[in-house]
C-alpha positions in Angstrom: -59.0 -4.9 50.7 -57.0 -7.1 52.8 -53.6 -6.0 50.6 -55.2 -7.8 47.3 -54.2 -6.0 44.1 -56.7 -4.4 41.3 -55.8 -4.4 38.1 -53.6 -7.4 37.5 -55.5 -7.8 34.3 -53.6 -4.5 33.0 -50.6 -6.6 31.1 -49.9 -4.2 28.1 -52.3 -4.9 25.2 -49.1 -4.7 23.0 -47.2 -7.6 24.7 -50.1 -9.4 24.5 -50.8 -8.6 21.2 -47.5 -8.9 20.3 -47.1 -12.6 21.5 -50.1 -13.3 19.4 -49.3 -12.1 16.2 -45.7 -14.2 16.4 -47.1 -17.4 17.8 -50.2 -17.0 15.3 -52.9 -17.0 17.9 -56.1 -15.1 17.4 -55.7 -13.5 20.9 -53.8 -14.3 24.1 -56.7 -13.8 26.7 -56.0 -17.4 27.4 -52.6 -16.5 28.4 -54.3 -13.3 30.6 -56.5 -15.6 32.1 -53.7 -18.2 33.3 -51.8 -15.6 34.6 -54.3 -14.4 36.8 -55.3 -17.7 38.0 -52.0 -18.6 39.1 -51.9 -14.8 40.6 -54.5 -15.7 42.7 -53.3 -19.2 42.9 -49.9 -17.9 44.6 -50.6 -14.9 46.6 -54.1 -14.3 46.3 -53.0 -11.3 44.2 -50.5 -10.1 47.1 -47.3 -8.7 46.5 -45.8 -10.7 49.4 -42.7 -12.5 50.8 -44.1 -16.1 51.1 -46.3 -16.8 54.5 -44.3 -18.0 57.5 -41.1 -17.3 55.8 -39.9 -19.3 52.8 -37.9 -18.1 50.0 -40.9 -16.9 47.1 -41.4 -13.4 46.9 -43.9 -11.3 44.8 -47.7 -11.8 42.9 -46.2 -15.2 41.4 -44.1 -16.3 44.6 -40.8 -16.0 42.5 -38.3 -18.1 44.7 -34.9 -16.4 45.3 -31.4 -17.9 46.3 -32.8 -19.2 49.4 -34.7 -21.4 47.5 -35.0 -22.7 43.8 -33.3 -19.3 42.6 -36.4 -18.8 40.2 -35.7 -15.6 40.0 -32.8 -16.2 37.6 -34.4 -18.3 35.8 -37.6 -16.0 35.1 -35.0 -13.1 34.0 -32.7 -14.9 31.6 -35.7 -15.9 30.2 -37.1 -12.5 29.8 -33.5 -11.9 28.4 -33.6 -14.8 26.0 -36.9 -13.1 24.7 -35.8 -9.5 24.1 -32.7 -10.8 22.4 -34.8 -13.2 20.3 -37.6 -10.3 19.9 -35.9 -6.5 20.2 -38.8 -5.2 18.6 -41.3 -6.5 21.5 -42.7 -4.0 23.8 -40.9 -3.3 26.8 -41.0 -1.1 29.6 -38.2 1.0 31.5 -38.9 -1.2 34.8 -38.4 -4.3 32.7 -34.8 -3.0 31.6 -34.4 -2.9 34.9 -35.1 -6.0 35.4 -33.3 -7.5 32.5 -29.8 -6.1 34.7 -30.8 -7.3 37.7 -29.7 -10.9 36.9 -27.3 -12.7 39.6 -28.6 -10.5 42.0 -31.2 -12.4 44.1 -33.7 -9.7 43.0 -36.8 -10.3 45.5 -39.6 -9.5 43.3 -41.9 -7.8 46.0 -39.7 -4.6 44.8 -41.3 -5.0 41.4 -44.5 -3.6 40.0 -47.1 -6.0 40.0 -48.4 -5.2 36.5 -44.4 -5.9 35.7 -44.2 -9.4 37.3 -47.7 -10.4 35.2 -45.3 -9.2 31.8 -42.2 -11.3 33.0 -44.5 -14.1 34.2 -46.4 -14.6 30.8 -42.6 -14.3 28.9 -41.2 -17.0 31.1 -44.2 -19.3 30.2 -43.9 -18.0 26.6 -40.1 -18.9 26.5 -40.5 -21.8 29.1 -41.0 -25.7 28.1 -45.0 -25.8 28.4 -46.6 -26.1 25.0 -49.2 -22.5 25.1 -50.6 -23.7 22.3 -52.0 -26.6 23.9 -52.9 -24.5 26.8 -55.0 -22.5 24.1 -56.1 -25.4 22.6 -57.3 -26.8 26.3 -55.0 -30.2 25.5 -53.5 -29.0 29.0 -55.6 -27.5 31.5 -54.5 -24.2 33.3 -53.4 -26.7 36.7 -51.4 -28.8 34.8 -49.8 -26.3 32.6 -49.2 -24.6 36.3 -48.0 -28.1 38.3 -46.1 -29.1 35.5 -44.4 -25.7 33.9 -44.8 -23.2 37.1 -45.1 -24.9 40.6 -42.5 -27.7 39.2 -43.9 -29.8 42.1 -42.1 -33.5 42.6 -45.5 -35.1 42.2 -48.0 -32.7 39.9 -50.5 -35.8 39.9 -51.3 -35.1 44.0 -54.6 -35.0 44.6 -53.6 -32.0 47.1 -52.4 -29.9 44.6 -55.7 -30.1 42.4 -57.3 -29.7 45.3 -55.6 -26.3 46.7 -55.6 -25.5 43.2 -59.5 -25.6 42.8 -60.1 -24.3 45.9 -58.2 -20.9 45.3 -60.6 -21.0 42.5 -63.7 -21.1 44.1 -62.5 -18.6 46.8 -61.8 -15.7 43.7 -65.7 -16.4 42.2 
């Protein structure tokens, strides 16, 4: 299997469900779906420290101190979402996580299926409209070079083009 990861679709049907009764949505496959493409995107759904040595670290290439410190980014976030939301699902790993802030936490010590939870809150608590995600107003790239990869030029015609190419390689 070349280290690839099953099962990345296994995010909690409660957080999911969750995040779509409170934002109103019929479902959040859409959000399951994005998740998994930028999975596949990063690592090719690898729990991996970033090829020939830079600073991301996990499934979603989470960068640490080295880099753009992502990492505390992703969990304040998470924070911000359990304090806004304390009846939302949780699991015991991600109260782990929620205490690991200001600690350069490399995410390749995290469960995968964990990473896909605190990946979906960050976009859920993040700037990116997921309604218009949903909606298709913004397609999954965008929504990724814009809200995700944070890229100095999301318009490159290399991005889009790595971007679709990942695509075609997980059909």
């Amino acid at each position: 299997m070349n280290g690839i990861l099953q099962g990345l679709s296994n995010t909690p049907p409660d957080l999911l469900g969750y995040m779509s009764n409170k934002r109103g949505w019929d479902n959040a496959d859409f959000l399951n779906d994005y998740a998994d493409q930028v999975a596949w995107q990063e690592s090719r759904n690898r729990n991996i420290a970033q090829d020939n040595g830079g600073p991301a670290r996990g499934v979603y290439q989470i960068e640490g101190y080295d880099g753009s410190s992502r990492n505390d980014t992703v969990i304040q976030r998470a924070i911000n979402f359990y304090n806004d939301n304390p009846e939302a699902p949780r699991s015991e790993e991600m109260n782990n996580i929620l205490g690991k802030m200001g600690t350069n936490l490399d995410f390749t010590s995290v469960d995968p299926s964990v990473q896909k939870e605190i990946f979906m809150i960050d976009a859920y608590q993040g700037s990116g409209s997921l309604d218009d995600l949903k909606s298709g107003k913004i397609s999954p790239f965008d929504f990724w070079a814009n809200y995700w990869n944070q890229s100095k030029d999301p318009k490159n015609p290399g991005l889009l083009s790595n971007w679709n190419n990942a695509l075609n390689e997980r059909k």
